[in-house]
C-alpha positions in Angstrom: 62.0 44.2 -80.0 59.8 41.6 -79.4 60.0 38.4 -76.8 59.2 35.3 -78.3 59.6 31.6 -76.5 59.4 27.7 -78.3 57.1 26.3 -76.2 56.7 22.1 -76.7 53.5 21.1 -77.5 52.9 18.9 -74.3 54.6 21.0 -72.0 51.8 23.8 -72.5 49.3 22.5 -69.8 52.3 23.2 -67.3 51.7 27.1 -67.1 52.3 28.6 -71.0 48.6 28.2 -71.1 47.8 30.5 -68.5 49.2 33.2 -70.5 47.0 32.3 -73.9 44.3 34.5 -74.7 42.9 37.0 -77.6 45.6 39.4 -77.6 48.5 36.6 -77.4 50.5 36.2 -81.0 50.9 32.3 -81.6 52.4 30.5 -83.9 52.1 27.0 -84.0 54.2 24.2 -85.8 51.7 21.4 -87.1 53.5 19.2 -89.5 52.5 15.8 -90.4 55.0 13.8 -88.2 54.6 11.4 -84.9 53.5 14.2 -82.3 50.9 15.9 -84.7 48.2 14.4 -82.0 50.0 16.2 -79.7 49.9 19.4 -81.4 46.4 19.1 -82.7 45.5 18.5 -78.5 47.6 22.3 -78.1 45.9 24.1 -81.2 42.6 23.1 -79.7 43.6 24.4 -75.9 44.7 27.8 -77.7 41.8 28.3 -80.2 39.7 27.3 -77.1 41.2 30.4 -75.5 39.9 32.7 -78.0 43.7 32.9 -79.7 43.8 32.6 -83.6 47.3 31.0 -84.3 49.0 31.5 -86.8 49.6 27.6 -88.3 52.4 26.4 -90.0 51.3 23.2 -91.3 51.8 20.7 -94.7 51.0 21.8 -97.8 47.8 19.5 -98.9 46.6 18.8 -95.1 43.3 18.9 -94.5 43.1 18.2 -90.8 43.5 22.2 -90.4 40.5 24.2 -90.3 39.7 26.2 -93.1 39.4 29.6 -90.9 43.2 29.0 -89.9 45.3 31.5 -90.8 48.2 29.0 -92.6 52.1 28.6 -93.8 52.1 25.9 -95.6 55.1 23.9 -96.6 55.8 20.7 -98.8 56.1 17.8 -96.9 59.7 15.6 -96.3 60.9 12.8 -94.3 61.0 13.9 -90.9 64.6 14.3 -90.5 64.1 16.9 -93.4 60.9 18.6 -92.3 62.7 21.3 -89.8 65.0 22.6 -92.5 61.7 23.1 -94.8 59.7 24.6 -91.4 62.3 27.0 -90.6 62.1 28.7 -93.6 59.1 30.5 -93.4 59.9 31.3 -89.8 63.0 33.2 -90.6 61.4 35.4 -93.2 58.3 36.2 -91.0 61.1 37.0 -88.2 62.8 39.4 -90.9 59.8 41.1 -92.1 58.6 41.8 -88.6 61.6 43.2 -87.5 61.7 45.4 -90.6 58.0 46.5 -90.6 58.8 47.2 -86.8 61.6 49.6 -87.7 64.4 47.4 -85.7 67.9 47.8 -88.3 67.9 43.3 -89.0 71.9 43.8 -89.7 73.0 46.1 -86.8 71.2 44.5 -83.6 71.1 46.9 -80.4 73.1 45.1 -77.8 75.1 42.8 -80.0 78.8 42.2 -78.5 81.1 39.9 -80.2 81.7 36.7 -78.8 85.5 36.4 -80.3 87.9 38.4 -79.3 91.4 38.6 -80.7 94.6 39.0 -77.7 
């Protein structure tokens, strides 16, 4: 099993950064959409930091540098965009699991949340 945390792109200079280097995994979510500033000012911070992020950015953008291991995904109306982004995610999620031996349909731990009386 493996810890993993959604970390806003503005909210990284409050103490997520500290913990960025070359051994961290990051994935980063750079769409074309009103806070890509934002994330491009947080892809710089971690690539500064020696990390090579793994970028999940618009199909056709060319704002990404070319040494950027990418995801790349058509581009939609915003309110559209996270259904196309998530996508991607899941599989990577499933694959990792899977190459890390972890059964994806029998989680350890798992207790139902409904019970019958």
């Amino acid at each position: 099993y493996m810890h993993s945390e959604g970390i806003l792109a503005g909210e990284l200079k409050h103490g997520p950064l500290a913990l960025i280097d070359e051994n961290m995994p990051v994935i980063i979510i750079m769409t074309r959409d009103s806070l890509y500033p934002k994330v491009q000012s947080a892809f710089a911070q971690i690539t500064a930091r020696k990390a090579r992020p793994i970028v999940l950015c618009n199909e056709g953008d060319d704002g990404i540098p070319a040494n950027a291991t990418t995801i790349r995904v058509p581009q939609t109306v915003d309110s559209l965009q996270g259904l196309l982004n998530i996508i991607p995610l899941q599989l990577l999620s499933y694959h990792l699991a899977v190459k890390n031996g972890c059964d994806v349909d029998f989680p350890r731990n798992l207790a139902k949340s409904v019970t019958v009386e």
